[in-house]
N, CA, C and O atoms as a GROMACS GRO file, in nm:
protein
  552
    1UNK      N    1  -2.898   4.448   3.091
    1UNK     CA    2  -2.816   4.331   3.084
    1UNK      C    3  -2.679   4.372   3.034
    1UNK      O    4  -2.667   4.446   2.936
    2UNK      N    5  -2.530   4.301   3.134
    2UNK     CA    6  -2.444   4.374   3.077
    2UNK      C    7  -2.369   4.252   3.002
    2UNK      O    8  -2.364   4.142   3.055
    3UNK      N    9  -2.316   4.275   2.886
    3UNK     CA   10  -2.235   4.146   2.791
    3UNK      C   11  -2.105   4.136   2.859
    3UNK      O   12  -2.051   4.246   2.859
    4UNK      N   13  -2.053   4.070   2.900
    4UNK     CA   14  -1.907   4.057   2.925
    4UNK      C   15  -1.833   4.037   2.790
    4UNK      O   16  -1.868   3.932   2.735
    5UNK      N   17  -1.721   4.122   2.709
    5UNK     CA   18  -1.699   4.085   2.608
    5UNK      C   19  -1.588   3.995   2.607
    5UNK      O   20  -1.548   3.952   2.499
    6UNK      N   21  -1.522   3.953   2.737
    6UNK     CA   22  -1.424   3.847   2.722
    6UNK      C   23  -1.524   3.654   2.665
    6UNK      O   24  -1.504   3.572   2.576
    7UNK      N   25  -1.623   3.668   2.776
    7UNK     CA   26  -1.732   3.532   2.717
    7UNK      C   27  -1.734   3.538   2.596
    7UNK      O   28  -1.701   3.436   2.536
    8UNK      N   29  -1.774   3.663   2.517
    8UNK     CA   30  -1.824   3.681   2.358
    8UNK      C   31  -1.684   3.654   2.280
    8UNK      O   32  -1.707   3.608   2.168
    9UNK      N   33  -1.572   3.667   2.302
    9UNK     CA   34  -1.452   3.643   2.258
    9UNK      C   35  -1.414   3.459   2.278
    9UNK      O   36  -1.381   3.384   2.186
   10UNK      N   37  -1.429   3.428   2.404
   10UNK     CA   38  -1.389   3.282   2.422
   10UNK      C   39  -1.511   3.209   2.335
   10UNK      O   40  -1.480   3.120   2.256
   11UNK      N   41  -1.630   3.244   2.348
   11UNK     CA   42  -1.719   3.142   2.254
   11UNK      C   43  -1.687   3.171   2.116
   11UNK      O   44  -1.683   3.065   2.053
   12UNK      N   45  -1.660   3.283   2.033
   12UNK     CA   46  -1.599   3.294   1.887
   12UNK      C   47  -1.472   3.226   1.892
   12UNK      O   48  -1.430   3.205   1.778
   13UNK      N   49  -1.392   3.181   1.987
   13UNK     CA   50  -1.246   3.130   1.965
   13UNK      C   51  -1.317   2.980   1.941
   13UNK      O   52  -1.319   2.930   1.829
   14UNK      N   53  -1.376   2.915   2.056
   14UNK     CA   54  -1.414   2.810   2.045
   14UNK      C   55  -1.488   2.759   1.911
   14UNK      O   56  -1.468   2.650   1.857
   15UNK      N   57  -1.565   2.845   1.875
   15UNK     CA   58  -1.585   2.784   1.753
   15UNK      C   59  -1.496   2.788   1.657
   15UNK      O   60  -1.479   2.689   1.586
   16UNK      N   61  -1.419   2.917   1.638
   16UNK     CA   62  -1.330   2.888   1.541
   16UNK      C   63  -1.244   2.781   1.510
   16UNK      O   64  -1.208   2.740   1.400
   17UNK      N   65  -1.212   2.735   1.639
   17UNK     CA   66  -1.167   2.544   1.648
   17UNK      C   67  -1.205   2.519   1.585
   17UNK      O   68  -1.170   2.545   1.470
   18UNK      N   69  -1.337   2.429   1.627
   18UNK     CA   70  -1.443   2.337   1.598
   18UNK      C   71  -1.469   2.377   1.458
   18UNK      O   72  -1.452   2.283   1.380
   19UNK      N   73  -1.508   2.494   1.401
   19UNK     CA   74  -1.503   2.511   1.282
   19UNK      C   75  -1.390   2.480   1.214
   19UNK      O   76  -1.420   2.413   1.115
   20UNK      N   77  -1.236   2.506   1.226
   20UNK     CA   78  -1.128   2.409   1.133
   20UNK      C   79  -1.071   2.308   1.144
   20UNK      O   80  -0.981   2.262   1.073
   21UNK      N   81  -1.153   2.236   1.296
   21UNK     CA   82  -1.068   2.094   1.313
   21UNK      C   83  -1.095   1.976   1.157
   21UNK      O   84  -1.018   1.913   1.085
   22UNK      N   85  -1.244   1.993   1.160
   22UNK     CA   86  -1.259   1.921   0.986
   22UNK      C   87  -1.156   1.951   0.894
   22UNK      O   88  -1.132   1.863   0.812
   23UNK      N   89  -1.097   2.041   0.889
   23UNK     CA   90  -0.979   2.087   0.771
   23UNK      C   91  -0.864   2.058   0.789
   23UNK      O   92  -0.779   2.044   0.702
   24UNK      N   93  -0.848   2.045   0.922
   24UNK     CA   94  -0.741   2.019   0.977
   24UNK      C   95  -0.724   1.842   0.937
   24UNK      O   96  -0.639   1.791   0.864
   25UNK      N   97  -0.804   1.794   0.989
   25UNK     CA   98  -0.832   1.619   0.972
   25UNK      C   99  -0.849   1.585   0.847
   25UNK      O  100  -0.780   1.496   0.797
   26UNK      N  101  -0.965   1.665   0.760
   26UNK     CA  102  -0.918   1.649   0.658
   26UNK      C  103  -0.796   1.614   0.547
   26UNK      O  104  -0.787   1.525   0.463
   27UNK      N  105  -0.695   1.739   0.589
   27UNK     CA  106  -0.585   1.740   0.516
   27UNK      C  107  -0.498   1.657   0.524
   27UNK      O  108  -0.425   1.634   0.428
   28UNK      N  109  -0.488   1.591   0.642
   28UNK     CA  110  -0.403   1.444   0.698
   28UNK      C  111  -0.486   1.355   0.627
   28UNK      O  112  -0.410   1.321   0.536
   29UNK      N  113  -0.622   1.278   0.603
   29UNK     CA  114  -0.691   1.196   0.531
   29UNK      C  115  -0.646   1.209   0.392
   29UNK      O  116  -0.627   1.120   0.308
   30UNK      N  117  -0.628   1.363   0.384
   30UNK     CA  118  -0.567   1.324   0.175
   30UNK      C  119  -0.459   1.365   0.156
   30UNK      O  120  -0.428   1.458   0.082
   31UNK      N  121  -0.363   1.273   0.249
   31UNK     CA  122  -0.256   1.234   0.199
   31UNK      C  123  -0.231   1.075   0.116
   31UNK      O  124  -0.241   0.956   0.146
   32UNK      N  125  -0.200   1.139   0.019
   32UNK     CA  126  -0.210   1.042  -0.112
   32UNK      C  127  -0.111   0.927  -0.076
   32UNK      O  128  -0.020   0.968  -0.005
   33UNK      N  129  -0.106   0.815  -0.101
   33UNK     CA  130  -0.062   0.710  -0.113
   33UNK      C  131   0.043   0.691  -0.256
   33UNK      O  132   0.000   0.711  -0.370
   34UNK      N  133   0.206   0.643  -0.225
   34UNK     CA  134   0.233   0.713  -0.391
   34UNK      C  135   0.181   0.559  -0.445
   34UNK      O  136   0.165   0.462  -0.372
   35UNK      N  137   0.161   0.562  -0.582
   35UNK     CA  138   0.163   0.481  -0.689
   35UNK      C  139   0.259   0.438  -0.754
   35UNK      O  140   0.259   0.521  -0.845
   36UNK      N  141   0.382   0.338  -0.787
   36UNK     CA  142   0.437   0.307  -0.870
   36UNK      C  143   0.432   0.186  -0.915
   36UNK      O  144   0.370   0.092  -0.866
   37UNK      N  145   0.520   0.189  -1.041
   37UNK     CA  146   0.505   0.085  -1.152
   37UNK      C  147   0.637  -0.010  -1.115
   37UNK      O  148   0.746   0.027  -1.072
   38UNK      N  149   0.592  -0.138  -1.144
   38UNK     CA  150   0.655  -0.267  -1.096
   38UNK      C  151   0.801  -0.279  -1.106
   38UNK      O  152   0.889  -0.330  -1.035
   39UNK      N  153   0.796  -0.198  -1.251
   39UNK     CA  154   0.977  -0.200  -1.310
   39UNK      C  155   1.025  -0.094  -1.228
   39UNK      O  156   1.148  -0.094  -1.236
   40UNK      N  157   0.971   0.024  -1.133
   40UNK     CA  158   1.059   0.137  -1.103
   40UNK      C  159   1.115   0.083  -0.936
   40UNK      O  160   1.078   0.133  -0.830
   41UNK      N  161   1.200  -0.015  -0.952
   41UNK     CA  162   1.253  -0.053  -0.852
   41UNK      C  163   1.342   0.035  -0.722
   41UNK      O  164   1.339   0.028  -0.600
   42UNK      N  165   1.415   0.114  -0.814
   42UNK     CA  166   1.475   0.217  -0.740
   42UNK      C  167   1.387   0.285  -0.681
   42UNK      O  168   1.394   0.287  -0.558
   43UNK      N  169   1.304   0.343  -0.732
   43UNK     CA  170   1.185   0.434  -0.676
   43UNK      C  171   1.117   0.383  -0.575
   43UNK      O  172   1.106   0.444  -0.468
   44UNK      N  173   1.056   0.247  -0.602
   44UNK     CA  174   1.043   0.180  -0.419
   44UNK      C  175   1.109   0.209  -0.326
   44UNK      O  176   1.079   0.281  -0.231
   45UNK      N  177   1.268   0.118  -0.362
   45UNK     CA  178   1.307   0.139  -0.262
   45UNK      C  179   1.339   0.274  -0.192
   45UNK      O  180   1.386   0.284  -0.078
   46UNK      N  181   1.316   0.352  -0.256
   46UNK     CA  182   1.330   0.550  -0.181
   46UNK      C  183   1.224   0.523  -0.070
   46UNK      O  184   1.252   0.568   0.041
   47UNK      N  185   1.097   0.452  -0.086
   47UNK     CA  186   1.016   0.458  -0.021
   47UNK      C  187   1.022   0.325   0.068
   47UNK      O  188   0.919   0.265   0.099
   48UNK      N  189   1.134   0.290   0.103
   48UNK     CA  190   1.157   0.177   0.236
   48UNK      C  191   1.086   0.202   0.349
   48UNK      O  192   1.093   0.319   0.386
   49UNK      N  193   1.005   0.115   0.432
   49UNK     CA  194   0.970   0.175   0.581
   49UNK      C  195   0.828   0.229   0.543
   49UNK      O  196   0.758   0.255   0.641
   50UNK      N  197   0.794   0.244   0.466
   50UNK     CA  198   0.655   0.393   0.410
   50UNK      C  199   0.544   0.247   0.312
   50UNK      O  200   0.574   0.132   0.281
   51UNK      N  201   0.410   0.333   0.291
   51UNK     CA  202   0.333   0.242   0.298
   51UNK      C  203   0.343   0.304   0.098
   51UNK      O  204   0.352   0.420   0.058
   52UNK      N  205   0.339   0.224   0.045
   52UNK     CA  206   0.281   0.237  -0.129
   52UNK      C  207   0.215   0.138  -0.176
   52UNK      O  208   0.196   0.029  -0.123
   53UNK      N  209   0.162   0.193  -0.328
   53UNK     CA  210   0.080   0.087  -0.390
   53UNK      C  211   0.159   0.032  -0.502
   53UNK      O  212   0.170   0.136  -0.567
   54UNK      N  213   0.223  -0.060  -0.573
   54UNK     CA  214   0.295  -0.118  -0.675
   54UNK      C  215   0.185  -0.157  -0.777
   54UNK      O  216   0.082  -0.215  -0.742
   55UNK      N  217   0.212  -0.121  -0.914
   55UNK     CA  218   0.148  -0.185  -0.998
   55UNK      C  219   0.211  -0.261  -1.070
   55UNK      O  220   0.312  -0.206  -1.114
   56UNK      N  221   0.198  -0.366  -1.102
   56UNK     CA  222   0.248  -0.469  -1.240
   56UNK      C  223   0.182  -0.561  -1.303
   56UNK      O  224   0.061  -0.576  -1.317
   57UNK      N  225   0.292  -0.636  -1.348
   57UNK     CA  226   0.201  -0.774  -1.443
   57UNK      C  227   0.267  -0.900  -1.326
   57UNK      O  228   0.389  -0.883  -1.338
   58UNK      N  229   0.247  -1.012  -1.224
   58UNK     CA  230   0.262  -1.110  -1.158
   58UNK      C  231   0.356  -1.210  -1.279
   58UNK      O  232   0.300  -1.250  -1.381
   59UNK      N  233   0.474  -1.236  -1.257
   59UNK     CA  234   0.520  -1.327  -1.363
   59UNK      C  235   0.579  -1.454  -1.348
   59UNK      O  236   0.635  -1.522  -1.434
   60UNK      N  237   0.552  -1.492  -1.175
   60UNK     CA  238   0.607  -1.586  -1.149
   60UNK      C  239   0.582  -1.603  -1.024
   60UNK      O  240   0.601  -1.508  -0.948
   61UNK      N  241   0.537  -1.720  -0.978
   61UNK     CA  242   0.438  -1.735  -0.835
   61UNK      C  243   0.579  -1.889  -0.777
   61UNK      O  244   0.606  -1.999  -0.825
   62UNK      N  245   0.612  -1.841  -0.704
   62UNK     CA  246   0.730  -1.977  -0.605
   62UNK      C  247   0.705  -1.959  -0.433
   62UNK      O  248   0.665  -1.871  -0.357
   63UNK      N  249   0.753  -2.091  -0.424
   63UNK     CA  250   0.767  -2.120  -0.279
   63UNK      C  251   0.943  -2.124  -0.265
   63UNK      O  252   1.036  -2.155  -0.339
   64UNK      N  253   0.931  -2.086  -0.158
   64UNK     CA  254   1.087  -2.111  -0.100
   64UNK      C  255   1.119  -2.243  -0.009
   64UNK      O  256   1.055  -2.283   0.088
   65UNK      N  257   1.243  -2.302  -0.070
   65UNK     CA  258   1.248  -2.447  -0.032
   65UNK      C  259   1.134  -2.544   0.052
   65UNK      O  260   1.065  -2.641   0.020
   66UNK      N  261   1.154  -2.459   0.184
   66UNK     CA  262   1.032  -2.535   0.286
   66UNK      C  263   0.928  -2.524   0.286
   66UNK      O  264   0.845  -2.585   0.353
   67UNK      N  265   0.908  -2.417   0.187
   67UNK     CA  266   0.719  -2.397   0.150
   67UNK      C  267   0.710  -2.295   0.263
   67UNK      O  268   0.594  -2.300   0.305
   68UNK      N  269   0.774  -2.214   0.324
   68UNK     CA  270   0.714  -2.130   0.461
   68UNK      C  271   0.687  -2.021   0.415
   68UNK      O  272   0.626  -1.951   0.496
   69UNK      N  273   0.717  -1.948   0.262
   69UNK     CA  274   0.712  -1.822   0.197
   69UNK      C  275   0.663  -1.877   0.022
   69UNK      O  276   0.702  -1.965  -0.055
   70UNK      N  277   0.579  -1.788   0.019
   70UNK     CA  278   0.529  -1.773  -0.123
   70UNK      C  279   0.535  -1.619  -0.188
   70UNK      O  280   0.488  -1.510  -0.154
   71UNK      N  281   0.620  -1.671  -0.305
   71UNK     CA  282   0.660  -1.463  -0.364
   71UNK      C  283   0.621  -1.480  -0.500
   71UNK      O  284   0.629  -1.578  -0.573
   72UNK      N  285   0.568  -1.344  -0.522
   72UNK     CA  286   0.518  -1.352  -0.662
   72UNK      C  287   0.567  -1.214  -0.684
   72UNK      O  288   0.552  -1.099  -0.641
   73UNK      N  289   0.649  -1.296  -0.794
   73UNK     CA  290   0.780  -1.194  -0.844
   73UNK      C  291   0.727  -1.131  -0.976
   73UNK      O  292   0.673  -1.204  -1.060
   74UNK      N  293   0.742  -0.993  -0.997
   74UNK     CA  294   0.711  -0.915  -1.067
   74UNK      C  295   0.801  -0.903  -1.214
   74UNK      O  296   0.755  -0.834  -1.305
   75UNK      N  297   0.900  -0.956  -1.226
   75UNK     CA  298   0.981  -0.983  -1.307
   75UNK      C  299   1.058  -1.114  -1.295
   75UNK      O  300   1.062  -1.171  -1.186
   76UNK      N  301   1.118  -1.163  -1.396
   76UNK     CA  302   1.206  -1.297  -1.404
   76UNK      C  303   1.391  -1.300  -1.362
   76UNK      O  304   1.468  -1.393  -1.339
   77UNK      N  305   1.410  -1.147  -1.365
   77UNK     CA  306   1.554  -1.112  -1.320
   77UNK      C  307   1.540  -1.091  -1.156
   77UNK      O  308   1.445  -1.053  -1.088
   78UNK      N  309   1.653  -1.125  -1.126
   78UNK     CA  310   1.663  -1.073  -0.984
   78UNK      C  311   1.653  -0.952  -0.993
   78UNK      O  312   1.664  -0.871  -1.085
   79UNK      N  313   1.621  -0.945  -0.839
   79UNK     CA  314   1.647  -0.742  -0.797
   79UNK      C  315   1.481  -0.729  -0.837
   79UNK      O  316   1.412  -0.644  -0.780
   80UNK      N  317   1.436  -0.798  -0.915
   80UNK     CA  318   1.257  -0.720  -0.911
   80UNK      C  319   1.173  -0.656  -0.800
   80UNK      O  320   1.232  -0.622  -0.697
   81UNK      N  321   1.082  -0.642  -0.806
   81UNK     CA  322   1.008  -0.641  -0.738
   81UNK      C  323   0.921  -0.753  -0.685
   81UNK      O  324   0.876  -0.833  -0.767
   82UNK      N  325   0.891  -0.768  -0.546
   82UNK     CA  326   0.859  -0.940  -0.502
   82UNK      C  327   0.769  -0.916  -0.386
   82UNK      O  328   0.809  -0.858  -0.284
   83UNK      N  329   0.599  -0.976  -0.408
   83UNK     CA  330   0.542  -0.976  -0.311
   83UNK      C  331   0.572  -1.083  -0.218
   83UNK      O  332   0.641  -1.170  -0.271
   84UNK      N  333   0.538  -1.108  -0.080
   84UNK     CA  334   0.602  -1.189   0.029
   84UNK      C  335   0.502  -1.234   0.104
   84UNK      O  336   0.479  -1.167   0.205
   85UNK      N  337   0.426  -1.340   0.082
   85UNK     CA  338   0.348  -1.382   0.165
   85UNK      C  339   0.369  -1.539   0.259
   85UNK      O  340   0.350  -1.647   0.203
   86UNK      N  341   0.394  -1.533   0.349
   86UNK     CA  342   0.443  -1.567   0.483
   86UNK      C  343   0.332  -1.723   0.515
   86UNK      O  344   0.213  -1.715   0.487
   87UNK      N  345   0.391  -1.858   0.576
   87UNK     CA  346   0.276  -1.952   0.563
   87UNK      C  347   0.184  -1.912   0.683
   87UNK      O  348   0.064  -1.935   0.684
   88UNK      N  349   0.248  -1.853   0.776
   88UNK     CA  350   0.093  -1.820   0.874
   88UNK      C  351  -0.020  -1.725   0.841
   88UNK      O  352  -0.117  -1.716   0.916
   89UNK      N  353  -0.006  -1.630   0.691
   89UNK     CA  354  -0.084  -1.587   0.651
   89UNK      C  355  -0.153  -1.640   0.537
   89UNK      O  356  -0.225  -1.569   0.467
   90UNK      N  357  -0.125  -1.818   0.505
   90UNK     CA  358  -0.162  -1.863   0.374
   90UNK      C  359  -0.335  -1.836   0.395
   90UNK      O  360  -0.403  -1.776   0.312
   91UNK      N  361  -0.382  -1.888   0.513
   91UNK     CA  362  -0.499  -1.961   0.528
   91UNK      C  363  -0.627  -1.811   0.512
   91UNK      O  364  -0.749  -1.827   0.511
   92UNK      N  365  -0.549  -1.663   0.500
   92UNK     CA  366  -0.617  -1.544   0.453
   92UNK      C  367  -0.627  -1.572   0.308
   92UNK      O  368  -0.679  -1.468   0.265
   93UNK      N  369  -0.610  -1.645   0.215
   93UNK     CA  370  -0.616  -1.691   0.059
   93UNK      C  371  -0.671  -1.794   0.026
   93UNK      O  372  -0.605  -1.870  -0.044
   94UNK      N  373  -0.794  -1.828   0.059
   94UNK     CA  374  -0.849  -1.976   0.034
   94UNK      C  375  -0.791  -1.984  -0.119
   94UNK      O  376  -0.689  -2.052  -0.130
   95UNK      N  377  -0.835  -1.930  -0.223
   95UNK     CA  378  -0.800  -1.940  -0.358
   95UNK      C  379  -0.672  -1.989  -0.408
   95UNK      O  380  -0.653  -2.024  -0.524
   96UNK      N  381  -0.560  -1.989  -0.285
   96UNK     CA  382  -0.437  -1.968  -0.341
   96UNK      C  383  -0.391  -1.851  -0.399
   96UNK      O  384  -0.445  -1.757  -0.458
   97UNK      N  385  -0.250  -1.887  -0.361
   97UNK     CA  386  -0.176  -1.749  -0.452
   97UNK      C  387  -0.169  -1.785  -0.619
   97UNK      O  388  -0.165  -1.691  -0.698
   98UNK      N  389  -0.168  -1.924  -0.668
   98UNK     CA  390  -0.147  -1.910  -0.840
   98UNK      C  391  -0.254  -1.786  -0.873
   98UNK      O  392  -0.221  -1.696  -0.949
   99UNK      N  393  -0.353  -1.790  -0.824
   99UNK     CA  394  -0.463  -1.683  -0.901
   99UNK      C  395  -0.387  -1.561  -0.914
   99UNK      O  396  -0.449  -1.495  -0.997
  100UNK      N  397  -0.290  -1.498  -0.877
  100UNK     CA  398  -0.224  -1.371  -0.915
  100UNK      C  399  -0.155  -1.432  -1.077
  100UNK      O  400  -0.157  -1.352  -1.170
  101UNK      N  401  -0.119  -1.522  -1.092
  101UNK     CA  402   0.007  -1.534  -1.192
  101UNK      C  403  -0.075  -1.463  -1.296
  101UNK      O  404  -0.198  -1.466  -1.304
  102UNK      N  405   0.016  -1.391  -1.383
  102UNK     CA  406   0.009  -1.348  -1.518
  102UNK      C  407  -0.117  -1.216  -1.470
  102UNK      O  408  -0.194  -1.183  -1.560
  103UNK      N  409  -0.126  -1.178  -1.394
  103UNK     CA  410  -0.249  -1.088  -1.357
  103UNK      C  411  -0.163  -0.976  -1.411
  103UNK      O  412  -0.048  -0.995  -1.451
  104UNK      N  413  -0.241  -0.826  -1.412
  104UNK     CA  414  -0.248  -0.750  -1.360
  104UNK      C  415  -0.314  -0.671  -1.238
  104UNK      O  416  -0.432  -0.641  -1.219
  105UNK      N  417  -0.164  -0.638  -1.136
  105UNK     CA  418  -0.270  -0.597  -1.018
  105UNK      C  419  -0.199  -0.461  -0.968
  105UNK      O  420  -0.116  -0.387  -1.020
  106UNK      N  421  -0.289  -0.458  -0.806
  106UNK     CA  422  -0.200  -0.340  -0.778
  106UNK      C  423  -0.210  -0.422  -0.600
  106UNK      O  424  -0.292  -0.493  -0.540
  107UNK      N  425  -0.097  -0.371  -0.576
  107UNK     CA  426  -0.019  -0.400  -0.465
  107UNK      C  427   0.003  -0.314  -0.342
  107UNK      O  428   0.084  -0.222  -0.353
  108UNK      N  429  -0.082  -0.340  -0.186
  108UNK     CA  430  -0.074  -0.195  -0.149
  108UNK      C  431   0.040  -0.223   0.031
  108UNK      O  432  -0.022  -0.294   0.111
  109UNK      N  433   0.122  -0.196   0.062
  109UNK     CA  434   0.160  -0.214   0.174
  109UNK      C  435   0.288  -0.143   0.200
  109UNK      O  436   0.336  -0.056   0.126
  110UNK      N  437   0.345  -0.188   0.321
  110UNK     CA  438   0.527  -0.109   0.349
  110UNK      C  439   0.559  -0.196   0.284
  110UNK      O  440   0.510  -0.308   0.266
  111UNK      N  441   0.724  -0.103   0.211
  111UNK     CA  442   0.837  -0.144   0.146
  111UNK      C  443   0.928  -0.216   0.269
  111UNK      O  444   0.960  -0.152   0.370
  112UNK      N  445   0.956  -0.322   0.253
  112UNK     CA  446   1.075  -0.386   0.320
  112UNK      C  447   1.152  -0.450   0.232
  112UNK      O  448   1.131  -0.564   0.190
  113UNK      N  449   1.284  -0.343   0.190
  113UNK     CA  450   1.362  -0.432   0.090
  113UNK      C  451   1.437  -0.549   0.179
  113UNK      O  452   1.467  -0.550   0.299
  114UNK      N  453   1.458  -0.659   0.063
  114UNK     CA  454   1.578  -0.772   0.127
  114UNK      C  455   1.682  -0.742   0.103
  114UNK      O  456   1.697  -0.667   0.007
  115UNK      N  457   1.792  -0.784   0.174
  115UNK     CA  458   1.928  -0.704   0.125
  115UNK      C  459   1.967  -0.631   0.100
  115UNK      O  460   2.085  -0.616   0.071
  116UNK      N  461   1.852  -0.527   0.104
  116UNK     CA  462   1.898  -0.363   0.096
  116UNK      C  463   1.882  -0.317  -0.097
  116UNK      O  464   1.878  -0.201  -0.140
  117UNK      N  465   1.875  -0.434  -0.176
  117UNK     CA  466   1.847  -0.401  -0.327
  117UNK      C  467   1.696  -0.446  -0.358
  117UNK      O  468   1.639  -0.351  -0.411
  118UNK      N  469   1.629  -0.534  -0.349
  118UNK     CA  470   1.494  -0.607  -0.393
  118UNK      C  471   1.402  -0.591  -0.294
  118UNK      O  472   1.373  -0.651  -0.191
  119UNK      N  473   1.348  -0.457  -0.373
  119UNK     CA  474   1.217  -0.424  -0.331
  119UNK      C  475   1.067  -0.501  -0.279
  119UNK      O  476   0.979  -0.512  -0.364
  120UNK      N  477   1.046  -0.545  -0.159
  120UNK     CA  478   0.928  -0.638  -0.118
  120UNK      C  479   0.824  -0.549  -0.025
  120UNK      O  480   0.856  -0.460   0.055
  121UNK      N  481   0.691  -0.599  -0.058
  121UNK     CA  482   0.637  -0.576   0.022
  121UNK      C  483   0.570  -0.720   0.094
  121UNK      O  484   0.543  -0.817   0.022
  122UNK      N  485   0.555  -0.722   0.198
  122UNK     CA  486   0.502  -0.871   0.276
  122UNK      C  487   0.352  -0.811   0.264
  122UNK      O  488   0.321  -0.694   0.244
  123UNK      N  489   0.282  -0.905   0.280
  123UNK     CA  490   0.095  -0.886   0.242
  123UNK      C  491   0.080  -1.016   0.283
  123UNK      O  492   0.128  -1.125   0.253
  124UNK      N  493  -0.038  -0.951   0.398
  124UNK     CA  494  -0.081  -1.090   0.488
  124UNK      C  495  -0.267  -1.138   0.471
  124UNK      O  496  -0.343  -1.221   0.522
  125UNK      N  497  -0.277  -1.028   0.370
  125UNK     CA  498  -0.471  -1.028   0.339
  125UNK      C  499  -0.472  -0.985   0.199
  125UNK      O  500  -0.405  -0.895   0.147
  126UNK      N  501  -0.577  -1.083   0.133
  126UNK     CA  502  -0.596  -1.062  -0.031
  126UNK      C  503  -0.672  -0.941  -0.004
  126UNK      O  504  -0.751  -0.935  -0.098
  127UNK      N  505  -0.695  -0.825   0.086
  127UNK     CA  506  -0.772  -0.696   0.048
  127UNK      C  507  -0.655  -0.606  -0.010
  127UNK      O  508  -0.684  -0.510  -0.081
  128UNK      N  509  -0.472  -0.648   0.031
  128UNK     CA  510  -0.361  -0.591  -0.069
  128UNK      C  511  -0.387  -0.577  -0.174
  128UNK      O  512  -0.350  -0.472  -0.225
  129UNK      N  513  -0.452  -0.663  -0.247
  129UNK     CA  514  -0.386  -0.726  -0.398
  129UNK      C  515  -0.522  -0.698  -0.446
  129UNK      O  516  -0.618  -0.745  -0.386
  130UNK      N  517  -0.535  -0.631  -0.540
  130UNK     CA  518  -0.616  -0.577  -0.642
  130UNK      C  519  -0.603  -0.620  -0.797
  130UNK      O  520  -0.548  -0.547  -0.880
  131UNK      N  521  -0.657  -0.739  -0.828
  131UNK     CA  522  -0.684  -0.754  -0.969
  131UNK      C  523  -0.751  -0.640  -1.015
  131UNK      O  524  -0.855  -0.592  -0.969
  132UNK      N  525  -0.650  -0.582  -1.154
  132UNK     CA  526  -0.667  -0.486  -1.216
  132UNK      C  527  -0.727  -0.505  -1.368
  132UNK      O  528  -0.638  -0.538  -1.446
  133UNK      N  529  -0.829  -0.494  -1.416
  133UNK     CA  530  -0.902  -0.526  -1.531
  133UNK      C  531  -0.868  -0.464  -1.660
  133UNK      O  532  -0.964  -0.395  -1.693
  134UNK      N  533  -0.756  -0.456  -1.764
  134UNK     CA  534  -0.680  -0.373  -1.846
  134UNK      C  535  -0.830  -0.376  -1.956
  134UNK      O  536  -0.881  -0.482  -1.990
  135UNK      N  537  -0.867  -0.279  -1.988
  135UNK     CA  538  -0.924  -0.242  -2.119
  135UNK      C  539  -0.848  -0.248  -2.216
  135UNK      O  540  -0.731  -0.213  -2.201
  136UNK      N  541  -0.904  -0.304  -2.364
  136UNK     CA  542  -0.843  -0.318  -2.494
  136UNK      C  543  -0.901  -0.167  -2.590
  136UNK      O  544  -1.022  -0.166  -2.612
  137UNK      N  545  -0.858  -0.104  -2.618
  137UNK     CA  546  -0.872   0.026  -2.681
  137UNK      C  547  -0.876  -0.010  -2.834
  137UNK      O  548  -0.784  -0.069  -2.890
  138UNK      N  549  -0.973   0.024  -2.886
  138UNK     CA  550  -1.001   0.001  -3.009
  138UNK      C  551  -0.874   0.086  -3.116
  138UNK      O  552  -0.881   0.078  -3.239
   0.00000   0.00000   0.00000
């Protein structure tokens, strides 16, 4: 029996694929998501267009005049940070949005600033918004 050693070469290539496509896919899967904190406004906005997670404390839950937008603003000054939820996505919130006020949560979607200074993300499903459970440390 004679081996052809080009076959014995193409089946070791082929696996060698198949053997690093997992690593390959892998390494795209853990790409981390960044994390920031509610007050680092500037730092959002670096990340305009791109998907992040915001953490804060909810300090103020409003509608805008016609009721067509509900934002729950992360601070009481302008320029905060401001989630944006839209009225054709109310009816994804049976609970309502007050249930965020005074929370701690975390916030996961694209940055779309308004005006180019105030960092928003729009969120059209409560699977965004993560009530965050703060432990009291003895």
């Amino acid at each position: 029996m004679t081996i052809n050693p080009f076959h014995c070469l193409s089946r070791i290539a082929v696996a060698a694929v198949v053997a690093l496509t997992p690593l390959v896919v892998s390494a795209q899967d853990a790409e981390e998501i960044p994390v920031i904190s509610s007050i680092e406004t500037d730092r959002i906005l670096e990340h305009a267009g791109q998907t992040v997670t915001v953490t804060g404390r909810v300090a103020r839950v409003g509608k805008s005049p016609e009721g067509a937008i509900t934002f729950l603003n992360f601070s009481t000054e302008r320029g905060g940070f401001v989630v944006v939820v839209f009225e054709a996505d109310y009816g994804a919130f049976p609970d309502g949005l007050e249930v965020y006020m005074n929370k701690e949560v975390q916030v996961t979607g694209v940055v779309k600033p308004f005006k180019g200074t105030t960092p928003q993300i729009p969120v059209a499903s409560p699977d965004q918004i993560k009530v965050v459970e703060l432990v009291a440390t003895p």
